[in-house]
C-alpha positions in Angstrom: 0.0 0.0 0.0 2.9 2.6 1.0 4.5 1.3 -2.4 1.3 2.6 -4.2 1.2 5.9 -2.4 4.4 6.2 -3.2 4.0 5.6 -6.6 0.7 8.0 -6.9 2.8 10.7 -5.5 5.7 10.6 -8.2 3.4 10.2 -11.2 1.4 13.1 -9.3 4.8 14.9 -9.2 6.4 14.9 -12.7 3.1 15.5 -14.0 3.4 18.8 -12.0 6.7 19.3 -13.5 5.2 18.7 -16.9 2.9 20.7 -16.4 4.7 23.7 -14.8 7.3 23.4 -17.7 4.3 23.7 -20.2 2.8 27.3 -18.9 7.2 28.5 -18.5 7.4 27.9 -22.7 3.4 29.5 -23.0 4.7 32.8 -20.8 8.3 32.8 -22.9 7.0 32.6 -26.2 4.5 35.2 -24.9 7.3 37.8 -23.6 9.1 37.0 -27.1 5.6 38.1 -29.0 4.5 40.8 -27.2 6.9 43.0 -25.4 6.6 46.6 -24.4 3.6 46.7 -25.8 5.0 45.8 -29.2 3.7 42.4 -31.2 6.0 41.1 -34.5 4.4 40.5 -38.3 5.8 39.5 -40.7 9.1 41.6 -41.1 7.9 44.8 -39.0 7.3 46.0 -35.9 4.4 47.9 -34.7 3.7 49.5 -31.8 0.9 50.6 -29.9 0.6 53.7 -27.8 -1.7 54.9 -25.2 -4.0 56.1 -27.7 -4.4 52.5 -29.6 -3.1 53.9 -32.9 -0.5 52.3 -34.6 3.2 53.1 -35.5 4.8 51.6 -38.5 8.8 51.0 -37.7 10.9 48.2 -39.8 12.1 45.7 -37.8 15.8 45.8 -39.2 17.5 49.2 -38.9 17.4 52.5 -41.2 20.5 52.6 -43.9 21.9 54.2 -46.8 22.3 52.2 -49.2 25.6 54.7 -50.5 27.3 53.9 -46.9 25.6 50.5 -45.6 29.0 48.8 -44.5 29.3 45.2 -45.1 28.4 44.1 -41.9 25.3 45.5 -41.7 23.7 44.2 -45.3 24.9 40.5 -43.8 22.4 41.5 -41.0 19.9 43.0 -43.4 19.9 39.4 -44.7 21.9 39.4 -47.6 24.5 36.6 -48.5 28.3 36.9 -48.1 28.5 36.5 -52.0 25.5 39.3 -52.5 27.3 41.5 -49.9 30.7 41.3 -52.2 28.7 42.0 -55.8 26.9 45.5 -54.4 29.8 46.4 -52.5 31.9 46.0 -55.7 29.6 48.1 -57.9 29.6 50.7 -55.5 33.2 50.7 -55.5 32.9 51.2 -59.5 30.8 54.1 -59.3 27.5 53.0 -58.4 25.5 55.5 -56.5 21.6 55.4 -55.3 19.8 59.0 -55.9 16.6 58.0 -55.1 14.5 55.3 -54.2 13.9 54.5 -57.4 17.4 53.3 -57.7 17.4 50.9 -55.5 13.8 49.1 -56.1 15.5 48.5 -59.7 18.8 47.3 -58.6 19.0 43.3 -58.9 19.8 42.4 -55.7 17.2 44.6 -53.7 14.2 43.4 -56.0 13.4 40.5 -53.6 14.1 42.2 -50.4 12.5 45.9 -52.0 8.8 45.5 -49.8 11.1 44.6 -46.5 13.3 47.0 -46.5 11.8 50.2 -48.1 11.2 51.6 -45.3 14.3 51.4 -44.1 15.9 53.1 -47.1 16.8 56.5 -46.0 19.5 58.5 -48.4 21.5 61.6 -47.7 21.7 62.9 -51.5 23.7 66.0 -49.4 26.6 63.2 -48.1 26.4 62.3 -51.6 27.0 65.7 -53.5 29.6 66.4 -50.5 28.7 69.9 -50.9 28.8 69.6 -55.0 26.1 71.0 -57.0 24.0 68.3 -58.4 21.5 68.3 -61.4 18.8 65.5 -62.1 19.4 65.2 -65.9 16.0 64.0 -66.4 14.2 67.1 -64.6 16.8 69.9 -66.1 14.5 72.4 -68.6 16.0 74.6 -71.5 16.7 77.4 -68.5 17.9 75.0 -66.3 20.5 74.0 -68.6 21.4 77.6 -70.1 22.4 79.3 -66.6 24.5 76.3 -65.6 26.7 77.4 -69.0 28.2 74.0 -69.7 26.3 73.6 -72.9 25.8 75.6 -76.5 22.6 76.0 -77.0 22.5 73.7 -80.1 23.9 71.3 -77.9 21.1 71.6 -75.4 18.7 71.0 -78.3 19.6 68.4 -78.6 20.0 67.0 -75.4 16.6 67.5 -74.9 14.9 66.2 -78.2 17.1 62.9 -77.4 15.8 62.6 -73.8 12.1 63.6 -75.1 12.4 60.8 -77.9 13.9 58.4 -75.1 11.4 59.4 -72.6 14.0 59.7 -70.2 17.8 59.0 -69.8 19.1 56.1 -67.6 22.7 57.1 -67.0 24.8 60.4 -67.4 26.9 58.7 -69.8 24.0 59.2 -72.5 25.1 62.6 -72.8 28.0 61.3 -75.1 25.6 60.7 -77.5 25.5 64.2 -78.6 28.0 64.3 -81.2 29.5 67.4 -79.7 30.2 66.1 -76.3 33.5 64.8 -76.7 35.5 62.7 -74.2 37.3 65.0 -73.0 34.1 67.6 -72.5 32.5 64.8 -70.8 34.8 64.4 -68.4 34.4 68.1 -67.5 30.9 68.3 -67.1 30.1 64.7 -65.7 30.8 65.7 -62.0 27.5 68.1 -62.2 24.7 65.6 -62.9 23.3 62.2 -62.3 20.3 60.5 -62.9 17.2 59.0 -60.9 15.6 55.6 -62.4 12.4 57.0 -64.1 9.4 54.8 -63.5 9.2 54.2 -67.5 11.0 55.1 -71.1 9.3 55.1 -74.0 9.4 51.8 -75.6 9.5 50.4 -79.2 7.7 47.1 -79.8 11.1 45.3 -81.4 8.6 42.6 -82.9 6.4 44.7 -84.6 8.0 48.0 -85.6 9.0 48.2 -89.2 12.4 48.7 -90.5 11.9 52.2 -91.7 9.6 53.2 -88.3 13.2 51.6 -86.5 15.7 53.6 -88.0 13.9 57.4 -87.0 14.8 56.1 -83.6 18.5 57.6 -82.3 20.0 54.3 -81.2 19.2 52.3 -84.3 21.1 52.9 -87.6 19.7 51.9 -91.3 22.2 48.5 -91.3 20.5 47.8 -88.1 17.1 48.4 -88.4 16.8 46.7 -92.0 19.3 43.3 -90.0 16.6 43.4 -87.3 13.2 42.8 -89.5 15.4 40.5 -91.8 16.1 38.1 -88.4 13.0 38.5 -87.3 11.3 36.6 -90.4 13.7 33.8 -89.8 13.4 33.4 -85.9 9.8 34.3 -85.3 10.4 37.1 -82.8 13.0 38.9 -80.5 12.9 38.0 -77.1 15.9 38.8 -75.3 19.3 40.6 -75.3 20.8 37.6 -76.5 18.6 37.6 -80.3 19.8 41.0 -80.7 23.7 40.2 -79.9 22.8 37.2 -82.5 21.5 39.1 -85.3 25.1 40.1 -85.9 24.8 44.1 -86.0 25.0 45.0 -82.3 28.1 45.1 -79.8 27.2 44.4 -76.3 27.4 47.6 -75.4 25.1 48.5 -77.8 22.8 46.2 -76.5 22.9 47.5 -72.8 22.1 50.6 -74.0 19.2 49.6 -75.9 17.9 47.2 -74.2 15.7 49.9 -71.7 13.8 50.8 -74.5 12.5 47.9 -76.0 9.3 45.7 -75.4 9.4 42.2 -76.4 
C-alpha cells in the first residue's frame, strides 16, 4: 500500500513538472511576442501607444544604401556572396539617388517590400557639398544658366531625352555628337540620374524597318538586320537575339535594351 502511495505521489509529481514546464514555454513565447507593448508580423514591428493607434517601424534598422557597410547588409539578410557583388559596384561608381534606384537594382528586387522603409538617403553626403542636377528634370533654363552647354547642344540633349522618354545614365550625354571625351569628363561631375518609373518603348517585334531607323540608337544597317532576323526566328525576345542578329556590340545592346518591349 505505501509502495502505491508512493508511486501516486511521483506520477502526481512529474506530472506537475510537466505541467509547470508547459505554462514556463506559454509565458516565454509570450514575452518574445509581445513586449513593451509591441507584437512582431511579418518583417515589421508595430507598436501601440496609449492612444491604440499604430506606428509603422521596420524591424531591421534604417540605412543608406551609398554607406551600408558590409556588416550591416549581412544583417539585413543578404548573402556573403550578395554583400561582395553591391559592394563591388559601389566601388565602380554605383550610387543610389533616389529610391527608385534601388527598387531597380537586382539584388534589392526580392528584399524591395522589407526593407523600403528602411531606405533612408542623404543625397547631401552624396553631392559632399557639389552642386547636383537631375538630368531627367533639367529644362531649356535649367541648362542655359549652368553654361556648360551651347545652346544647339542643349537641343539636342533635350529632343534625345524627349524621344527616349528619359535617360538612364549620365553617360547618354555622349551621344550628342558634340560632347566629346574630353568635355564629358568636365561636365560629368555636375549631374546624375534618378531611375524613371518608365522610357518610351518600341515594340522590337512589330515595328517596321523604316519606323526603327527614325529612332537615335538604331542605324539603317541595323534596323533593315533586325526585321530580316526577325522573319527567320519568329520574334525577338531577349538581349541575347539582338547580340545574335550580328549588328549589335554588347554595349550597344545595354544601351538599348531599356527601351525595347518584347
Amino acid at each position: 500500500m505505501a509502495f502505491f502511495s508512493i508511486r501516486v505521489i511521483i506520477i502526481f509529481f512529474y506530472s506537475m513538472v510537466g505541467f509547470l514546464k508547459l505554462i514556463l514555454i506559454l509565458v516565454l513565447l509570450s514575452l518574445n511576442t509581445v513586449l513593451a507593448g509591441n507584437f512582431l508580423f511579418d518583417n515589421f514591428y508595430y507598436s501601440k501607444s496609449d492612444s491604440d493607434s499604430i506606428t509603422f517601424t521596420c524591424k531591421y534598422f534604417d540605412f543608406d544604401p551609398n554607406f551600408v557597410t558590409y556588416q550591416q547588409l549581412i544583417k539585413l539578410g543578404f548573402t556573403a556572396k550578395q554583400t561582395e557583388s553591391f559592394l563591388d559596384d559601389r566601388e565602380h561608381g554605383k550610387k543610389f539617388y533616389c529610391i527608385n534606384d534601388v527598387k531597380n537594382y537586382y539584388l534589392f528586387k526580392n528584399k524591395f517590400s522589407d526593407l523600403e522603409s528602411c531606405i533612408k538617403i542623404d543625397f547631401e553626403k552624396i553631392a559632399n557639398g557639389n552642386p547636383l542636377y537631375n538630368l531627367n528634370e533639367l529644362s531649356f533654363s535649367d541648362f542655359e544658366k549652368l553654361g556648360l552647354f551651347s545652346k544647339r547642344e542643349i537641343v539636342q540633349i533635350i529632343e534625345l531625352r524627349s524621344v527616349l522618354g528619359a535617360f538612364y545614365s549620365v553617360g547618354q550625354l555622349r551621344d550628342i555628337k558634340t560632347i566629346d571625351f574630353q568635355k564629358f569628363n568636365e561636365i560629368k561631375q555636375y549631374f546624375y540620374v534618378c531611375t524613371p518609373d518608365s522610357f518610351n518603348t518600341l515594340k522590337i517585334n512589330e515595328i517596321s524597318a523604316q519606323q526603327l531607323e527614325q529612332h537615335p540608337y538604331f542605324s539603317h544597317k541595323q534596323s533593315l538586320a533586325v526585321v530580316d532576323y526577325r522573319s527567320k526566328h519568329i520574334k525577338i525576345s531577349c538581349a541575347a537575339d539582338l547580340l545574335a542578329v550580328g549588328c549589335f556590340s554588347a554595349v550597344e545592346v545595354k544601351k538599348i535594351i531599356r527601351y525595347l518591349e518584347f
